[in-house]
Gaussian input, Z-matrix of N, CA and C with variables (Angstrom, degrees):
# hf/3-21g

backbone

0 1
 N
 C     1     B1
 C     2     B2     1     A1
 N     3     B3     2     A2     1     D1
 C     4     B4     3     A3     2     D2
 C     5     B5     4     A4     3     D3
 N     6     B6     5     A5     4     D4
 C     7     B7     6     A6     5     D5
 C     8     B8     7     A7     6     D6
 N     9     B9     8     A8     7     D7
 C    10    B10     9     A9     8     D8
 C    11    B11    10    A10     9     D9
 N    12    B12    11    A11    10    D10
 C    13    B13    12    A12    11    D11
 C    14    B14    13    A13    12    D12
 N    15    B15    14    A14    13    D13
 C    16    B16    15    A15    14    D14
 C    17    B17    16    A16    15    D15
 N    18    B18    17    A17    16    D16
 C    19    B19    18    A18    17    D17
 C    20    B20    19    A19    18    D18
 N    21    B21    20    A20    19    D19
 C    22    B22    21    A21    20    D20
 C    23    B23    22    A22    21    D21
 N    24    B24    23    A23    22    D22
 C    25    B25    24    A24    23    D23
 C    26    B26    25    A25    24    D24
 N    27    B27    26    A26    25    D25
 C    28    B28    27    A27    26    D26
 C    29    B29    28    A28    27    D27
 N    30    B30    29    A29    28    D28
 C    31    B31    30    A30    29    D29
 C    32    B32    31    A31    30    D30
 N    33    B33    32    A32    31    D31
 C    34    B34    33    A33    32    D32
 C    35    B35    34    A34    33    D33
 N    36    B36    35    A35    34    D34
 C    37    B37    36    A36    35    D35
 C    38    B38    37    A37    36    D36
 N    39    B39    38    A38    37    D37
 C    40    B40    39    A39    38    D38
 C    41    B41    40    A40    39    D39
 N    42    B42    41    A41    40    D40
 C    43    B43    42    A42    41    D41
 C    44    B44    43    A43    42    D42
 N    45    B45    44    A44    43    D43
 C    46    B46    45    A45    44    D44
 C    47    B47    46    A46    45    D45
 N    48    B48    47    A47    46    D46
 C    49    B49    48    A48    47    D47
 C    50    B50    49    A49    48    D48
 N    51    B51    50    A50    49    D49
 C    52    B52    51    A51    50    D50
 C    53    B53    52    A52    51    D51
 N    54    B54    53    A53    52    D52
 C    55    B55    54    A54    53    D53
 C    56    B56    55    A55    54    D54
 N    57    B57    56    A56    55    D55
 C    58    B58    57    A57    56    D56
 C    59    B59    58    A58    57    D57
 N    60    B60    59    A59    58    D58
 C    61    B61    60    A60    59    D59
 C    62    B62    61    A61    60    D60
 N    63    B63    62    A62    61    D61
 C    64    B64    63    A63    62    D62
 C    65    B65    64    A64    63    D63
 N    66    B66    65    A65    64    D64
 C    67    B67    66    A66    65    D65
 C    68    B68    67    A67    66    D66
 N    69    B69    68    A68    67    D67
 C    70    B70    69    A69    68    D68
 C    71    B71    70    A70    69    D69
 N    72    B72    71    A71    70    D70
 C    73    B73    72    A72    71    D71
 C    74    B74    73    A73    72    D72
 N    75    B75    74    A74    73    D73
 C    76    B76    75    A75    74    D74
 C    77    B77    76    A76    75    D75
 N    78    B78    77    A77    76    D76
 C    79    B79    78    A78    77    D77
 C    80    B80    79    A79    78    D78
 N    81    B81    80    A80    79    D79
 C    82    B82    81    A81    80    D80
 C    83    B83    82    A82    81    D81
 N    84    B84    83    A83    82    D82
 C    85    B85    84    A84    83    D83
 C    86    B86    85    A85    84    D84
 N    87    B87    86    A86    85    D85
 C    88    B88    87    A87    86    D86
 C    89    B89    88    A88    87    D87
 N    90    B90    89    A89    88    D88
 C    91    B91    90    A90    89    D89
 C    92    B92    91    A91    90    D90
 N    93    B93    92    A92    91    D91
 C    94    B94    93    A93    92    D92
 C    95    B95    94    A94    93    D93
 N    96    B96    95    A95    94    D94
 C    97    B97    96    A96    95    D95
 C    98    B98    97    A97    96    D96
 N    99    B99    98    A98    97    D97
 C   100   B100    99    A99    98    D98
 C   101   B101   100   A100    99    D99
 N   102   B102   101   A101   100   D100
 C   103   B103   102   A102   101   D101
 C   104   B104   103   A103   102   D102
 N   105   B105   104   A104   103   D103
 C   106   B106   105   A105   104   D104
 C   107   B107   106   A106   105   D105
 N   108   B108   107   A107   106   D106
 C   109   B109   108   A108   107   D107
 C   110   B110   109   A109   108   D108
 N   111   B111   110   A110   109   D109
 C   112   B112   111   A111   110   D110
 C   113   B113   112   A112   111   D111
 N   114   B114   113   A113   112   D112
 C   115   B115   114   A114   113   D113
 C   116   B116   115   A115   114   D114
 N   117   B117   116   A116   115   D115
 C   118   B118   117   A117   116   D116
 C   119   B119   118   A118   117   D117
 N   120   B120   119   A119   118   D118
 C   121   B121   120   A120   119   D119
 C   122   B122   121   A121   120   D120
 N   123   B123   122   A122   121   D121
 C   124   B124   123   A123   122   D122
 C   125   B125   124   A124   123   D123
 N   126   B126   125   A125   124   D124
 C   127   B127   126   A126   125   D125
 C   128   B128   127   A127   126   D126
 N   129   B129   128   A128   127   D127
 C   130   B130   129   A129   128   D128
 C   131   B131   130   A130   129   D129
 N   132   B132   131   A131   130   D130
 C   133   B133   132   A132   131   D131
 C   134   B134   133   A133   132   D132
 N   135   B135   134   A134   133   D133
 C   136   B136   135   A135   134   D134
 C   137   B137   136   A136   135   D135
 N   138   B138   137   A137   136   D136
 C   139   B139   138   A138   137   D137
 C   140   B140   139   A139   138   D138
 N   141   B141   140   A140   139   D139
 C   142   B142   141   A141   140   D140
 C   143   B143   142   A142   141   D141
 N   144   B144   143   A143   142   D142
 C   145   B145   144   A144   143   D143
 C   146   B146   145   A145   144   D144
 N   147   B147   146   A146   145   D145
 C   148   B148   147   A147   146   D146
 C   149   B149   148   A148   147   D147
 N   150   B150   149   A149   148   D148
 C   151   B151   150   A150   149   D149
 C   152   B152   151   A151   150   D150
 N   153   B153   152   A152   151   D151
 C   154   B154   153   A153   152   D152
 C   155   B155   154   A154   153   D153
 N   156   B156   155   A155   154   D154
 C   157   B157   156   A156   155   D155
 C   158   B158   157   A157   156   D156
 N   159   B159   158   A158   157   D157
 C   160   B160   159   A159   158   D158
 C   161   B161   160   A160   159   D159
 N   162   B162   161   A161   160   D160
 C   163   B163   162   A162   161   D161
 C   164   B164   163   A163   162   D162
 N   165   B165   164   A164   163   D163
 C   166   B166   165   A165   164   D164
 C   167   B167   166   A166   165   D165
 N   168   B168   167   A167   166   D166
 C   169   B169   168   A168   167   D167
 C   170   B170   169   A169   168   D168
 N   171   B171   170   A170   169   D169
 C   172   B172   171   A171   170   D170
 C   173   B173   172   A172   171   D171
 N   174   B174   173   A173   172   D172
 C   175   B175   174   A174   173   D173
 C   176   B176   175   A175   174   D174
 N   177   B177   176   A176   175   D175
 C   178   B178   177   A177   176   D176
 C   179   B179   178   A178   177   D177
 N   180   B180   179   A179   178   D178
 C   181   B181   180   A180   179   D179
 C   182   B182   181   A181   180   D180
 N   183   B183   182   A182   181   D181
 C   184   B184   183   A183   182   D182
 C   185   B185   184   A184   183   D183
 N   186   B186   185   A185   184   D184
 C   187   B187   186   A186   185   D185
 C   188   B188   187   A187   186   D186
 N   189   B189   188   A188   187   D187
 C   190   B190   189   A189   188   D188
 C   191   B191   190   A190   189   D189
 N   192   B192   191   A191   190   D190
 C   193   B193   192   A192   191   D191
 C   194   B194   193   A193   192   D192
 N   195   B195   194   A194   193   D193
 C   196   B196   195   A195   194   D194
 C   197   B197   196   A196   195   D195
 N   198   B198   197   A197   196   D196
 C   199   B199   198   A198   197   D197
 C   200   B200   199   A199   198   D198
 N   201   B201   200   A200   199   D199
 C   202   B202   201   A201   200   D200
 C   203   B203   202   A202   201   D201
 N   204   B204   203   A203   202   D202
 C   205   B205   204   A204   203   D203
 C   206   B206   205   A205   204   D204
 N   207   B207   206   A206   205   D205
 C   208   B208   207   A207   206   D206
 C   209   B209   208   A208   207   D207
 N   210   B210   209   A209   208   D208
 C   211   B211   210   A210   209   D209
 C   212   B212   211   A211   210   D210
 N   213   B213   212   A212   211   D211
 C   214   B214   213   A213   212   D212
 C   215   B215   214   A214   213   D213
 N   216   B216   215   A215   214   D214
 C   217   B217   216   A216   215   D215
 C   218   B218   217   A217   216   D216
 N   219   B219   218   A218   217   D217
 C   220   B220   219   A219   218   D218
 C   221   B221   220   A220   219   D219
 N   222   B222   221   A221   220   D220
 C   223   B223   222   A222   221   D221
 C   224   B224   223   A223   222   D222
 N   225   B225   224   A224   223   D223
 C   226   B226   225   A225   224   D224
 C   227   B227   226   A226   225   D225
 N   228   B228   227   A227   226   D226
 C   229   B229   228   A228   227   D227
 C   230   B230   229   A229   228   D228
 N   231   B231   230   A230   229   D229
 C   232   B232   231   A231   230   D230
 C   233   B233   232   A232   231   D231
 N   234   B234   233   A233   232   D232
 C   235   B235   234   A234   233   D233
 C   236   B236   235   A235   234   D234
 N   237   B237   236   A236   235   D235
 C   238   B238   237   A237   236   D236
 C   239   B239   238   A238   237   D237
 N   240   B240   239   A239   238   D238
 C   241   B241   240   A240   239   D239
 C   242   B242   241   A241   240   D240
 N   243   B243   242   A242   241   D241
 C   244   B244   243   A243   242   D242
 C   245   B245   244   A244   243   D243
 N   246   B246   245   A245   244   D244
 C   247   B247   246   A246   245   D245
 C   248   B248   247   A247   246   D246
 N   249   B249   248   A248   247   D247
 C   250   B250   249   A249   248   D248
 C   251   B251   250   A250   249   D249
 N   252   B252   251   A251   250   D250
 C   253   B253   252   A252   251   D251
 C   254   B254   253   A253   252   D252
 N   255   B255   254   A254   253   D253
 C   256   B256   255   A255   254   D254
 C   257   B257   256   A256   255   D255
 N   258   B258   257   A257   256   D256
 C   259   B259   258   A258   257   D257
 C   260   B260   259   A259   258   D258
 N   261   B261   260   A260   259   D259
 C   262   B262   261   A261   260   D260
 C   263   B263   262   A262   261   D261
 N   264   B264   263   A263   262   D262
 C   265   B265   264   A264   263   D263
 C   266   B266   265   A265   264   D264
 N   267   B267   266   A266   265   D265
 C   268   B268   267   A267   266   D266
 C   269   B269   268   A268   267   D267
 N   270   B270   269   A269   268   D268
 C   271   B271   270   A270   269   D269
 C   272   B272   271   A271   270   D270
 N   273   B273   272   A272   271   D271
 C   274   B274   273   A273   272   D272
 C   275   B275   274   A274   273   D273
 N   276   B276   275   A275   274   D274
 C   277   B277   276   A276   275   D275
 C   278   B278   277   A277   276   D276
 N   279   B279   278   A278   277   D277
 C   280   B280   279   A279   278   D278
 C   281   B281   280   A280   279   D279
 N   282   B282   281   A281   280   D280
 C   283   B283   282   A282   281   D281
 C   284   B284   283   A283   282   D282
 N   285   B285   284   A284   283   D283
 C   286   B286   285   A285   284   D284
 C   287   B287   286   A286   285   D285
 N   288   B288   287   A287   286   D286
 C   289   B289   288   A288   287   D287
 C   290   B290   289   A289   288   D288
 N   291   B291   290   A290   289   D289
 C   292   B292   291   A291   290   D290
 C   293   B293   292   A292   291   D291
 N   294   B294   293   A293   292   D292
 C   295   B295   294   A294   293   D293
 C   296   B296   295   A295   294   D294
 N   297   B297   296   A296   295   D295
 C   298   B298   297   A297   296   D296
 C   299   B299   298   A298   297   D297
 N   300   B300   299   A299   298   D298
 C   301   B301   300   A300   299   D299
 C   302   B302   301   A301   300   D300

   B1=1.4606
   B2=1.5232
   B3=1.1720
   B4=1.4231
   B5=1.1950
   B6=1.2196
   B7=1.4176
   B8=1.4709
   B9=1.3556
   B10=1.1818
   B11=1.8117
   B12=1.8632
   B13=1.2302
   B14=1.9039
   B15=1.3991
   B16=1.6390
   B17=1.8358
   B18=1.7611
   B19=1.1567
   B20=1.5228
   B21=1.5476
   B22=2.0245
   B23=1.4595
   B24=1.1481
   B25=1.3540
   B26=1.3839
   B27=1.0688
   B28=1.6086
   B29=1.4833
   B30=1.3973
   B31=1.3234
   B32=2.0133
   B33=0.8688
   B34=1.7561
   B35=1.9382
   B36=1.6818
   B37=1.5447
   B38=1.8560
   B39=1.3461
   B40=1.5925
   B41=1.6286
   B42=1.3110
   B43=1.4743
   B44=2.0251
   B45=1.0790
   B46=1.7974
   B47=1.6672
   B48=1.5260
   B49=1.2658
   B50=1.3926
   B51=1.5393
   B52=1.7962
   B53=1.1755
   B54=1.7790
   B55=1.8053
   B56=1.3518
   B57=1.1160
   B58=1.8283
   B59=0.9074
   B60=1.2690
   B61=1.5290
   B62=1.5596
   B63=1.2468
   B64=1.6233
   B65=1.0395
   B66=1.6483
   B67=1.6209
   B68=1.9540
   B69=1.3426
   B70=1.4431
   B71=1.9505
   B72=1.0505
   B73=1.6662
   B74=1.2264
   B75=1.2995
   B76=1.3994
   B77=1.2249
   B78=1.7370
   B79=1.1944
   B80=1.6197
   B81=1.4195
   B82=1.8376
   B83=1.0897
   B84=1.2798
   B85=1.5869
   B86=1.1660
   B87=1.9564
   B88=1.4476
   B89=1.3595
   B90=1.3125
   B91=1.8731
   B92=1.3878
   B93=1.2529
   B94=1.4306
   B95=1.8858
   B96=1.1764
   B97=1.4964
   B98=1.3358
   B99=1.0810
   B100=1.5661
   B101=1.2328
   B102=1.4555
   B103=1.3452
   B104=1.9847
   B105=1.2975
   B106=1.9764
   B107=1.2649
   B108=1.4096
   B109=1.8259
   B110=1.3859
   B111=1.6370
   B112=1.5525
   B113=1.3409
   B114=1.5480
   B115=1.3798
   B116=1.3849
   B117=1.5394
   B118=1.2368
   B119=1.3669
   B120=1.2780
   B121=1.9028
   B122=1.2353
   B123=1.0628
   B124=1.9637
   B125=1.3663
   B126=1.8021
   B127=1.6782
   B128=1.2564
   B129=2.2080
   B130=1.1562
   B131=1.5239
   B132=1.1081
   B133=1.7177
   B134=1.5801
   B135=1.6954
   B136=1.4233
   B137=1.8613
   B138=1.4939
   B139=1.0994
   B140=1.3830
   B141=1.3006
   B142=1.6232
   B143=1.6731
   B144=1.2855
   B145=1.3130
   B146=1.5767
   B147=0.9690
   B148=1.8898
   B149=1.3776
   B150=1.8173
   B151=1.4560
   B152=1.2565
   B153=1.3894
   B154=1.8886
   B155=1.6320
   B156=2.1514
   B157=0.9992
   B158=1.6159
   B159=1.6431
   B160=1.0180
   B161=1.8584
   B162=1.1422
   B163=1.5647
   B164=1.5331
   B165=1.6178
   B166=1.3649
   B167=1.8004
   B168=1.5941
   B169=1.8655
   B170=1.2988
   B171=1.5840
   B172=1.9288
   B173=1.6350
   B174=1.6838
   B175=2.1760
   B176=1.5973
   B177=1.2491
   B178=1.2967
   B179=1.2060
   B180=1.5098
   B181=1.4208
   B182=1.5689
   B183=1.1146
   B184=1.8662
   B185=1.8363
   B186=1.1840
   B187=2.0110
   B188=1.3354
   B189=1.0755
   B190=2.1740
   B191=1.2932
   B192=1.7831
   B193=1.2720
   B194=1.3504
   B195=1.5170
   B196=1.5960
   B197=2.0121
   B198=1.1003
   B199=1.5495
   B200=1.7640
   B201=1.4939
   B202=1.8848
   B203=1.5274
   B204=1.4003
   B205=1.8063
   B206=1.4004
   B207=1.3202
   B208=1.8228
   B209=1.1877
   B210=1.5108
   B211=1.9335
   B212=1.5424
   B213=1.4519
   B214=1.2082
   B215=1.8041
   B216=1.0960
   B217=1.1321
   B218=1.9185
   B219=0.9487
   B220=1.5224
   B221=2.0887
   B222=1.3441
   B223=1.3633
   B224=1.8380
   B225=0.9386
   B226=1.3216
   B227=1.1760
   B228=1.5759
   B229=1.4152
   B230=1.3921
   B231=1.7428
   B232=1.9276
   B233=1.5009
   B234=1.5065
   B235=1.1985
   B236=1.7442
   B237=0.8461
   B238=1.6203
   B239=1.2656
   B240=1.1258
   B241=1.8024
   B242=1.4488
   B243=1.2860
   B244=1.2945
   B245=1.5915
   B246=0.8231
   B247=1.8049
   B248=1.8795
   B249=1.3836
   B250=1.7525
   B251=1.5814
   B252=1.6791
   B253=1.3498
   B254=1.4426
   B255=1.4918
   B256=1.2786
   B257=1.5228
   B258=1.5762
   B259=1.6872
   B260=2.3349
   B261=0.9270
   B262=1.3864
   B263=1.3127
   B264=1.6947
   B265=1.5633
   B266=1.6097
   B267=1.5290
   B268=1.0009
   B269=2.1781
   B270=1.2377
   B271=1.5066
   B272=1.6486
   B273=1.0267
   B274=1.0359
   B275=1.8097
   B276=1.0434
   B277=1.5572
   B278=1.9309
   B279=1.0583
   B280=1.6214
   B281=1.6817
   B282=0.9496
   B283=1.5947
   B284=1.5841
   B285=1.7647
   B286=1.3874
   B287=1.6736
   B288=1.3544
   B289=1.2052
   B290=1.9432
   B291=1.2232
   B292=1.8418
   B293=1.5781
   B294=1.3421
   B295=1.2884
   B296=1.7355
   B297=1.4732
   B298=1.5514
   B299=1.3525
   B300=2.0204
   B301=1.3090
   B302=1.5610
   A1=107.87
   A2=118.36
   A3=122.27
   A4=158.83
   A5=157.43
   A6=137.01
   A7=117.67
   A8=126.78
   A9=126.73
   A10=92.70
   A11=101.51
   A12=107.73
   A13=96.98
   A14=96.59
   A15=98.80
   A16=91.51
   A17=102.79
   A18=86.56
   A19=126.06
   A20=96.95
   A21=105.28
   A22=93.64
   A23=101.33
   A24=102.51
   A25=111.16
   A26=130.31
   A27=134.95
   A28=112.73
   A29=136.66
   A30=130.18
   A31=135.78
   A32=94.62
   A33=90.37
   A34=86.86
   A35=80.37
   A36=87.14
   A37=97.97
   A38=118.89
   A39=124.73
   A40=118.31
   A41=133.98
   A42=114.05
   A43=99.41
   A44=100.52
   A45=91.20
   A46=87.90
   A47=106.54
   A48=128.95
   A49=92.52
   A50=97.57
   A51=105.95
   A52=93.86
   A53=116.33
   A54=126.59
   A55=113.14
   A56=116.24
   A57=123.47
   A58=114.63
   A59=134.56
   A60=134.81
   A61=126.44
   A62=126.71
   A63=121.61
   A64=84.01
   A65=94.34
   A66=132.92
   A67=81.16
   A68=119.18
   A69=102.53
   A70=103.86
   A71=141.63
   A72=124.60
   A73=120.47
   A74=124.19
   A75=123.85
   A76=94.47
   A77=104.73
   A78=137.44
   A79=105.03
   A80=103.43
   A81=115.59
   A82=119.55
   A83=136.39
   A84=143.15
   A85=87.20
   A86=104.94
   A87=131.38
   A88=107.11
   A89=88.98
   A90=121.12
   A91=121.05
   A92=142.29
   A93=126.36
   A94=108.78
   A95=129.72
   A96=133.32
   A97=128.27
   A98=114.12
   A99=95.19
   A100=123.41
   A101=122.86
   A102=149.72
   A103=106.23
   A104=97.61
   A105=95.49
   A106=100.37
   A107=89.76
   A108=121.74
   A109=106.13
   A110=88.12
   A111=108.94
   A112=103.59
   A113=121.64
   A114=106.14
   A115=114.20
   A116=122.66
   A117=144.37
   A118=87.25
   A119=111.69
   A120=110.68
   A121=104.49
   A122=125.47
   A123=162.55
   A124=96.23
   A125=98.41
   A126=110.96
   A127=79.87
   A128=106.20
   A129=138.83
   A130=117.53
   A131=109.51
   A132=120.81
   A133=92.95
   A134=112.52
   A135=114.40
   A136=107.83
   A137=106.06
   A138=122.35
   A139=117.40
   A140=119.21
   A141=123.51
   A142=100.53
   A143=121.23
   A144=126.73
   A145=109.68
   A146=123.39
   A147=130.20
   A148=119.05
   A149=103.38
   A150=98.25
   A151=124.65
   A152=116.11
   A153=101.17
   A154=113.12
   A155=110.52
   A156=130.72
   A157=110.23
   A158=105.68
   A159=121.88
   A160=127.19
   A161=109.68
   A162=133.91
   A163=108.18
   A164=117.88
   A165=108.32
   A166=111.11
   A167=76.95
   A168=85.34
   A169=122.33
   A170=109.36
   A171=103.27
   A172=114.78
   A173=85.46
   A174=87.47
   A175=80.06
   A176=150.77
   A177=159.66
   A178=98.23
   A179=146.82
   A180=140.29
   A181=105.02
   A182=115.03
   A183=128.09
   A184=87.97
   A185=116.75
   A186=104.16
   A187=124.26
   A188=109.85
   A189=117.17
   A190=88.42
   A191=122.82
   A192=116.41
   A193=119.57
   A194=105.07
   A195=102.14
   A196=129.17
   A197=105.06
   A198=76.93
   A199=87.85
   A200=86.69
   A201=95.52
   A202=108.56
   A203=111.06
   A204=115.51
   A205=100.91
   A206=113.17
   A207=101.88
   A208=129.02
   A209=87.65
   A210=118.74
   A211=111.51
   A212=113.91
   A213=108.41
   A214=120.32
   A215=113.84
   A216=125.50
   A217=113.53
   A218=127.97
   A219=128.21
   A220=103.47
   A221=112.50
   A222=122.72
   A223=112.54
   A224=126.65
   A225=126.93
   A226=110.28
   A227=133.23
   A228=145.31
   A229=101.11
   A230=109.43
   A231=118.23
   A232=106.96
   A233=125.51
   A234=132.49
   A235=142.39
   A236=126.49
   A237=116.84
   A238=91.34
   A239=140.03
   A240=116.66
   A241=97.17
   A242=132.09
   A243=139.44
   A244=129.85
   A245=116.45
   A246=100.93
   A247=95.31
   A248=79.07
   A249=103.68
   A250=87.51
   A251=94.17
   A252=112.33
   A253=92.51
   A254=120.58
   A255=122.50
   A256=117.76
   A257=92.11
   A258=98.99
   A259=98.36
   A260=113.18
   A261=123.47
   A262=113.32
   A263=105.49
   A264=111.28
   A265=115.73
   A266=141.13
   A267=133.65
   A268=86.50
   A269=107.36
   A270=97.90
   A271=96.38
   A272=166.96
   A273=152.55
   A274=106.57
   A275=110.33
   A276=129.13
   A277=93.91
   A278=118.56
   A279=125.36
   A280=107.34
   A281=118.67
   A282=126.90
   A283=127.09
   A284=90.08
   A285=109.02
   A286=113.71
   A287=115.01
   A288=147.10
   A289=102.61
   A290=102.42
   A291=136.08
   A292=79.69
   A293=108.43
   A294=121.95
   A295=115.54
   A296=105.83
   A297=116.47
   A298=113.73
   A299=103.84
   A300=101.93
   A301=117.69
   D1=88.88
   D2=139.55
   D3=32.67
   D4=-10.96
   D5=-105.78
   D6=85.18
   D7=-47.59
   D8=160.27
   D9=125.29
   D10=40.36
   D11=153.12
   D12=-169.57
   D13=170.95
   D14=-162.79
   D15=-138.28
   D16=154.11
   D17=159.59
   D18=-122.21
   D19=169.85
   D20=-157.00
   D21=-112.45
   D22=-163.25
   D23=-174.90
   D24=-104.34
   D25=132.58
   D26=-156.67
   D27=72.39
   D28=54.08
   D29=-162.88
   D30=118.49
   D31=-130.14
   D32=179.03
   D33=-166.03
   D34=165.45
   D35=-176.02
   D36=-129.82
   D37=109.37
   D38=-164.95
   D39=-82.98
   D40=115.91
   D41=-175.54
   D42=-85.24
   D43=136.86
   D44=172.87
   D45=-133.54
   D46=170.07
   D47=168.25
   D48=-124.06
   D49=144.18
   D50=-168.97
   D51=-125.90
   D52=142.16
   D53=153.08
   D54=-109.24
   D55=106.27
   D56=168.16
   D57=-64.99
   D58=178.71
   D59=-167.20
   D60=33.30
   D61=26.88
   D62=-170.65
   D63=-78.32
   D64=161.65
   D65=179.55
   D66=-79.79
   D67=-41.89
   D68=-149.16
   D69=-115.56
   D70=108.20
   D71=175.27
   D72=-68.32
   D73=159.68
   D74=170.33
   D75=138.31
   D76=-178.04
   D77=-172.67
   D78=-92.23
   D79=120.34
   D80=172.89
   D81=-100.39
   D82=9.88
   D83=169.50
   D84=82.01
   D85=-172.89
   D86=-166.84
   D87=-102.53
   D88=115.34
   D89=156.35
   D90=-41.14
   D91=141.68
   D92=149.70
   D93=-93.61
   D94=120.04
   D95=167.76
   D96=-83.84
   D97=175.28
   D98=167.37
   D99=-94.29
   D100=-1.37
   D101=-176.71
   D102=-106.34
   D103=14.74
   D104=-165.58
   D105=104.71
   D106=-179.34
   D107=173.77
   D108=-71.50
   D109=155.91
   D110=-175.75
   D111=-140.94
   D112=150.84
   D113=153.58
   D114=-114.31
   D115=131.58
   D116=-165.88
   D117=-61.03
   D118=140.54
   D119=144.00
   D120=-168.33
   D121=129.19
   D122=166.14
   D123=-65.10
   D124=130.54
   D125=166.83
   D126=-117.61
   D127=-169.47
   D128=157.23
   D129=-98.44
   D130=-23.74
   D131=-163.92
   D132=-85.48
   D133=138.04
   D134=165.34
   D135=-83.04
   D136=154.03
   D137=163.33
   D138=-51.28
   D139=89.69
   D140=-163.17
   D141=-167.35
   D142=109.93
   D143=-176.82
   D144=57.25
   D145=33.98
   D146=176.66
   D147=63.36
   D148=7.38
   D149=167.64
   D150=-52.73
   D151=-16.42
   D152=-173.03
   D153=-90.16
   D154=-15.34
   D155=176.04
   D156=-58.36
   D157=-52.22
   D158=166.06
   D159=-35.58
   D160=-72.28
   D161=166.32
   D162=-51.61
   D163=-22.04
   D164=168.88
   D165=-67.85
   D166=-72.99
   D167=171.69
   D168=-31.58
   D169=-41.18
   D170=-177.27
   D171=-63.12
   D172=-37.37
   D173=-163.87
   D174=-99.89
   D175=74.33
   D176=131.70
   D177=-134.25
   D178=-19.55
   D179=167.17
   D180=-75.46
   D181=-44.66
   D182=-168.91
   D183=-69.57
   D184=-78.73
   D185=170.50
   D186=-25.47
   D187=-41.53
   D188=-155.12
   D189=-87.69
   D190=-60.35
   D191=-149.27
   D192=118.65
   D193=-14.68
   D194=-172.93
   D195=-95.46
   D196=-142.88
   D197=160.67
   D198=-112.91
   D199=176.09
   D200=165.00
   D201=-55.89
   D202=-62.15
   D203=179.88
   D204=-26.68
   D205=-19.50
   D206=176.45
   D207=-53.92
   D208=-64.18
   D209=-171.28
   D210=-71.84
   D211=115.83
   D212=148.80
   D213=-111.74
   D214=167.95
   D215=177.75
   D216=-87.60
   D217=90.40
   D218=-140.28
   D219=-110.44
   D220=-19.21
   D221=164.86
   D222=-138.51
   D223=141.41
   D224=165.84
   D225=120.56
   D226=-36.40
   D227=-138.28
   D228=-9.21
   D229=-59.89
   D230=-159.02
   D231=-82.77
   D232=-30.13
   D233=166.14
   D234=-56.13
   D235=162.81
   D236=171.71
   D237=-94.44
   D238=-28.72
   D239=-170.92
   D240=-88.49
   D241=131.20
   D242=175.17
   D243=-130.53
   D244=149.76
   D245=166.28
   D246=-133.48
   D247=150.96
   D248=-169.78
   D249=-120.69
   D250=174.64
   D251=-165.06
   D252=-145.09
   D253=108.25
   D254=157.23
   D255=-97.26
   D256=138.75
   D257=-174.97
   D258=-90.79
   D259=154.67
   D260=176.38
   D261=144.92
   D262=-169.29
   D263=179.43
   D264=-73.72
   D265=91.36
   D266=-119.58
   D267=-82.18
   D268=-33.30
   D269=177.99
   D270=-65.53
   D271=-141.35
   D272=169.46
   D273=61.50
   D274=-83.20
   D275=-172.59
   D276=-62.41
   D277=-38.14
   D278=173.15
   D279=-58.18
   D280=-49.20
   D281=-170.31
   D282=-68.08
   D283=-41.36
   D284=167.48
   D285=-70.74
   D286=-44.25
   D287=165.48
   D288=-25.26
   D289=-59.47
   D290=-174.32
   D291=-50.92
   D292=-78.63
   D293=-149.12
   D294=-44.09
   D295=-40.75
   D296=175.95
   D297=-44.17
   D298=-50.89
   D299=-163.77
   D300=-69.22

């Protein structure tokens, strides 16, 4: 894995580390883990019924380009370390991908 995402078939599969409750949202660039790269990103919504899962997928749809219906959250659900699963043209989703880092 890459960058600290790989691609699958129908898409790419993204590792992020998530903060719920920030004062601030958005995208925090790439982490180093001990497991690889991550990309940091800050919601507002607390971890409470998957709203913050939710708010990942949206402000990871608003970055990528895609819709939310894209993004799922595919390891982590209860955790901050997660990996998502974006559906698209995965060279496409790679480029934009570039651009973060």
């Amino acid at each position: 894995m890459r960058g600290g995402w790989r691609a699958v078939e129908g898409g790419v599969e993204l590792r992020v580390k998530a903060q719920p409750k920030a004062r601030r949202a958005g995208l925090q660039g790439w982490i180093a883990a001990p497991d690889g790269p991550r990309l940091k990103l800050a919601v507002h919504e607390a971890p409470e019924d998957g709203r913050a899962n939710k708010a990942i997928c949206a402000l990871l749809a608003g970055a990528l380009h895609v819709p939310p219906s894209a993004i799922t959250v595919v390891q982590g659900a209860t955790s901050r370390e997660k990996t998502c699963r974006i559906l698209g043209d995965s060279a496409r989703l790679h480029e934009t991908l570039e651009g973060l880092a």
